[in-house]
matplotlib code that plots the C-alpha trace (Angstrom):
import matplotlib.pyplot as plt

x = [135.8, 136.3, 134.3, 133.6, 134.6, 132.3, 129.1, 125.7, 125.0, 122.0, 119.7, 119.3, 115.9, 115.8, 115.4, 111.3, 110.7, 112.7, 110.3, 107.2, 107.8, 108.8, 105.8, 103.2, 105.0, 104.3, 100.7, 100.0, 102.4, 100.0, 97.0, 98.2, 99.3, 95.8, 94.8, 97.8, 98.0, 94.2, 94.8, 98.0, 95.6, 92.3, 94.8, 96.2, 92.7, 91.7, 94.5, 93.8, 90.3, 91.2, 93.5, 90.8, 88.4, 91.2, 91.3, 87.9, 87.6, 90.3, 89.1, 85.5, 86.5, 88.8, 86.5, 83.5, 85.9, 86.8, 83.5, 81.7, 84.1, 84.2, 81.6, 81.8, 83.7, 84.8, 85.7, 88.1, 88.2, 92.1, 95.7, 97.3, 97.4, 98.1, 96.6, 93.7, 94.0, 91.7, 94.4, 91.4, 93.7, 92.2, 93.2, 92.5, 91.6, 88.6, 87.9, 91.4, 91.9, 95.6, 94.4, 92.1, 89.5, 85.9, 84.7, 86.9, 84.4, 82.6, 79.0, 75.9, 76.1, 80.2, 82.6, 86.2, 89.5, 90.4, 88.4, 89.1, 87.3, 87.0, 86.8, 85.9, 86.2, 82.4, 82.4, 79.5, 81.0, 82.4, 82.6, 82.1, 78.0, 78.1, 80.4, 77.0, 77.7, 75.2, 76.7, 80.0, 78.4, 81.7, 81.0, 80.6, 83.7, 83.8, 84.5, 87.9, 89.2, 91.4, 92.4, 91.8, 91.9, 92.7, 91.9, 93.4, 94.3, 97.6, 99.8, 101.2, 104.7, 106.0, 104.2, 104.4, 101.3, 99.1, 96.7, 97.4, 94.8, 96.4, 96.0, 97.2, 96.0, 97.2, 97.0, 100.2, 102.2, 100.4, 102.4, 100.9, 100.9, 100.7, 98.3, 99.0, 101.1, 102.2, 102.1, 104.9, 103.2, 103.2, 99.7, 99.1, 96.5, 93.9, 92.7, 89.7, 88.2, 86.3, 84.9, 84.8, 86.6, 88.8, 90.2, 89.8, 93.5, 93.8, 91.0, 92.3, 90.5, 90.2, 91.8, 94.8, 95.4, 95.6, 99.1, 100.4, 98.9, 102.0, 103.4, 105.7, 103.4, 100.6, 103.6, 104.9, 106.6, 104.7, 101.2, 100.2, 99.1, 95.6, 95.0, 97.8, 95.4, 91.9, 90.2, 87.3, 83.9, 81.7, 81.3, 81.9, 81.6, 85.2, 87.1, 90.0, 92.1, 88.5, 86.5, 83.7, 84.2, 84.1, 86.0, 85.5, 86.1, 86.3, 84.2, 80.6, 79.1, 75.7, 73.2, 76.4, 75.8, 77.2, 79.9, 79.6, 82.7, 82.5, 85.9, 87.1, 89.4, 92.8, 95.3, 97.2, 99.7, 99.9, 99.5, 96.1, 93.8, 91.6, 88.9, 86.1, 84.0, 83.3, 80.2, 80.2, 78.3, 80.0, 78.2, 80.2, 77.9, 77.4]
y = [14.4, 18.2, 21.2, 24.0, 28.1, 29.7, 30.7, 30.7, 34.2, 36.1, 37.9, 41.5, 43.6, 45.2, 48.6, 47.8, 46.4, 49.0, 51.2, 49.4, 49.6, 52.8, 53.8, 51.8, 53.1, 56.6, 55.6, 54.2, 57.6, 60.1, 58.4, 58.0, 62.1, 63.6, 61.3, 61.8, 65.8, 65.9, 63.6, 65.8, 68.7, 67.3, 66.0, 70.3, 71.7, 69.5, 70.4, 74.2, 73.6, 72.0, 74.9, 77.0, 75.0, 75.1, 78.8, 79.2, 77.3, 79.1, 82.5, 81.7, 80.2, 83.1, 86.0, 83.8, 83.9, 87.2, 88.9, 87.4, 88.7, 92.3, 95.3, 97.1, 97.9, 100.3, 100.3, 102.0, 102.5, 101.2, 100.6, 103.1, 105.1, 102.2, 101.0, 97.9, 94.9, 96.7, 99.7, 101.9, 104.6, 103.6, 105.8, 105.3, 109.4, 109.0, 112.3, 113.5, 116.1, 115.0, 113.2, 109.9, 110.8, 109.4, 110.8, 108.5, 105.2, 103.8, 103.8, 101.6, 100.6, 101.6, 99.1, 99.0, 96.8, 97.5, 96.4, 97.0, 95.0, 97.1, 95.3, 97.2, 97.3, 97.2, 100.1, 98.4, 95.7, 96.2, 93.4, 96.1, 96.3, 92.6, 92.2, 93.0, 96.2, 99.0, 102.2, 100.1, 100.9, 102.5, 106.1, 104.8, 105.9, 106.3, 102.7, 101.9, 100.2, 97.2, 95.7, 96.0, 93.2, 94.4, 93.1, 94.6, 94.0, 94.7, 93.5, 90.4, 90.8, 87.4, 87.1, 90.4, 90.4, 89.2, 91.1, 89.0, 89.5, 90.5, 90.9, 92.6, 91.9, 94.3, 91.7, 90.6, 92.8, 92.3, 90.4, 87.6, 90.1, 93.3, 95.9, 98.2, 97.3, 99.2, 98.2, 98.3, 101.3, 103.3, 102.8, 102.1, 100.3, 100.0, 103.4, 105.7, 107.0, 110.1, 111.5, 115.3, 118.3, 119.3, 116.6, 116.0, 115.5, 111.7, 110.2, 109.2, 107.8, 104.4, 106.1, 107.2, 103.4, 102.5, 101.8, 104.9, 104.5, 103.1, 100.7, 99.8, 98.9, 97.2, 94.9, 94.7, 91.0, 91.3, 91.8, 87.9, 87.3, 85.5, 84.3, 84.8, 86.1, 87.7, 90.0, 91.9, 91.5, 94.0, 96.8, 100.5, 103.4, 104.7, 107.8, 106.6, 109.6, 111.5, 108.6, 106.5, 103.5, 100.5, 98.1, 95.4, 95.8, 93.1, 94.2, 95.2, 97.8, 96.1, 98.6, 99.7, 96.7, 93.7, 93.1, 91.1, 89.5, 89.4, 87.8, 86.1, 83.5, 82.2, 79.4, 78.4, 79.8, 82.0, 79.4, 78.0, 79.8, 78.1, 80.4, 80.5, 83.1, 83.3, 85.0, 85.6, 87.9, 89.0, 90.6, 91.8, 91.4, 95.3]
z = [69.6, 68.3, 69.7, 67.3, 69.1, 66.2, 67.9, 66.2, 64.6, 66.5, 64.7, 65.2, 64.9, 61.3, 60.5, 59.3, 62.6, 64.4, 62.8, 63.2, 66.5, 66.7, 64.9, 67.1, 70.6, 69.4, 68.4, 72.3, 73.8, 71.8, 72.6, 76.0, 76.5, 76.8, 79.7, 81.6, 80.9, 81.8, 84.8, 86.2, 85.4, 87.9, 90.2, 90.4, 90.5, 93.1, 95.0, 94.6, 95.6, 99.1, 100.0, 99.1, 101.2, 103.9, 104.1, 104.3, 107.3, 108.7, 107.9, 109.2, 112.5, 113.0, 112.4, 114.5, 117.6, 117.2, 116.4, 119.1, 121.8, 119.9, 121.1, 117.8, 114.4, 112.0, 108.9, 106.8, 102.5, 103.2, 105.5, 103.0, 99.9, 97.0, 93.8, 94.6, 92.8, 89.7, 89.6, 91.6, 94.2, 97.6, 101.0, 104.7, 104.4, 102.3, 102.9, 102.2, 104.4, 105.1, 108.7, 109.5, 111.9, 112.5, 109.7, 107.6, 108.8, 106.4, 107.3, 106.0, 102.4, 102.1, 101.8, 102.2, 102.6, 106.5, 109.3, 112.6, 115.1, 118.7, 122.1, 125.5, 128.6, 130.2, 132.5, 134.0, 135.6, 138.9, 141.6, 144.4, 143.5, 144.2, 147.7, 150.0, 151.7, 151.2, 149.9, 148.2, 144.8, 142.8, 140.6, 136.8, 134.3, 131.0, 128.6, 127.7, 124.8, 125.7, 122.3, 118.7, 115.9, 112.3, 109.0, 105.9, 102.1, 100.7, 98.1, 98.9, 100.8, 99.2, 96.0, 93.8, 91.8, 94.1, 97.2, 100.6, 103.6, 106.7, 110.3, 113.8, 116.9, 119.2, 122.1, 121.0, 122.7, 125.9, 129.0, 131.5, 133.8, 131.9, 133.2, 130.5, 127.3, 124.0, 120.4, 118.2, 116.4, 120.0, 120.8, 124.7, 126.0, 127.5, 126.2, 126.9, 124.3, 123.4, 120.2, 122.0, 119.8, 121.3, 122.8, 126.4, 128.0, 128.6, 126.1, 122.5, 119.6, 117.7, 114.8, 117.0, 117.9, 114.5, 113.0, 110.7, 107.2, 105.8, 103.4, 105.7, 108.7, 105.7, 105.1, 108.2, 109.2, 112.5, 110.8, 109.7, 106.2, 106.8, 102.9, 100.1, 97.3, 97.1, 95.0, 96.8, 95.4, 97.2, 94.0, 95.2, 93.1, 92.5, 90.4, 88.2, 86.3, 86.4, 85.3, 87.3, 87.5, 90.0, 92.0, 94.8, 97.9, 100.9, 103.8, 103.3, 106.2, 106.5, 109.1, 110.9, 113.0, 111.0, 107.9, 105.4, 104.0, 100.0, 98.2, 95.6, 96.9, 94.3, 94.3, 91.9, 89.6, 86.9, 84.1, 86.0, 88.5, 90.6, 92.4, 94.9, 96.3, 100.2, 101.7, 105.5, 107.7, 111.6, 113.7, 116.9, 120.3, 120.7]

ax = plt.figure().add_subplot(projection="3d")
ax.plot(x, y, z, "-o")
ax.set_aspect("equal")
plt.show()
């Protein structure tokens, strides 16, 4: 018995079926394309949208905590001199006198990017008027100011091209223990105030407290950036080159006893933004 070493020949795909092929994979792959670009697409702007959710939650719980513990505000046009987010010039000395003083506050109807919420010390409390011994009552003093909690817009230390929201709280630098502390700016607290000219020796004002109106201290490493992008949406009245115009602005004086917080949130990048606004009204205790 012989065995034959020739195998059979195998047939190969032609170059019509090669093409055919060809031709119908193509046919599925563009079909195909414009689901899964649309899909990948959704799947981003959803993703957007829950870090947007995610900083509003954030941003409200934060500013409920804080306002409720703070006696009072002010408000400010801006941390520093800079172009906003529109290419409007905004200043911390509105009135441009070359110093920030109480007349640089915002009042009812202004708006501005730099809130500063102001806790105090209530010179009513004493635990003497409560120990039971007639005559114990102590003499009344003047309020002090024990912290301050700022919020400002800045460009973005991270991401050029984009406005970040920031924050200081100057309870930071306070110790366990500490009876009296200082900033990294210098301020020390606690601090009485005093709105008297000329100053009275020992009394300061909230404007004092304030870090200098810097670029430097707006992007400070020690200030903590809050949200990565927004745009203001509280309209103002503004002077560009000589020309009225507007632009938005973040924090909305509202009576001089509440602000109402008016942004555009953004995620995203450049090729695909995904937006929300947020509407939110504090209202510190008084």
């Amino acid at each position: 018995m012989t065995t034959s070493s020739v195998r059979p020949a195998s047939r190969g795909f032609s170059l019509v079926e090669v093409m055919v092929t060809m031709t119908v994979f193509g046919l599925v792959m563009a079909g195909a394309l414009p689901f899964f670009v649309s899909n990948i697409k959704y799947q981003f702007v959803g993703e957007q949208k829950l870090l947007i959710n995610n900083d509003i939650r954030r941003i409200t719980n934060e500013l409920v905590e804080n306002a409720r513990e703070a006696n009072s505000f002010t408000l400010y046009r801006s941390f520093y001199n800079h172009n906003n987010y529109t290419g409007a010039p905004v200043t911390r000395d509105v009135n441009g006198n070359g110093s920030v003083t109480w007349a640089d506050r915002l009042l009812n109807g202004q708006a501005g990017d730099f809130l500063v919420l102001v806790y105090y010390r209530d010179p009513y409390f004493d635990s003497r008027f409560f120990d039971g011994t007639p005559g114990n009552s102590p003499t009344l003093t003047n309020g002090q100011v024990t912290r301050l909690v700022g919020y400002y817009i800045a460009p973005n230390r991270r991401i050029p091209g984009e406005y970040a929201l920031y924050s200081f709280d100057t309870d930071l630098s306070r110790g366990p223990t500490d009876t009296t502390w200082t900033t990294p700016w210098g301020a020390t607290f606690p601090a009485t105030l005093s709105s008297t000219i000329p100053q009275p020796s020992g009394t300061t004002t909230v404007e004092a407290l304030l870090p200098a109106a810097t670029s430097a201290w707006a992007q400070n490493n020690a200030h903590r950036i809050v949200i990565n992008d927004l745009n203001g949406l509280a309209m103002t009245p503004v002077t560009v080159n000589g020309t009225a115009t507007t632009t938005g602005f973040s924090f909305f004086n509202f009576q001089n006893r509440s602000v109402i917080v008016r942004t555009k949130i953004l995620h995203g990048n450049q090729a695909k933004r995904v937006t929300n606004t947020y509407n939110f009204t504090i209202t510190p205790r008084g």
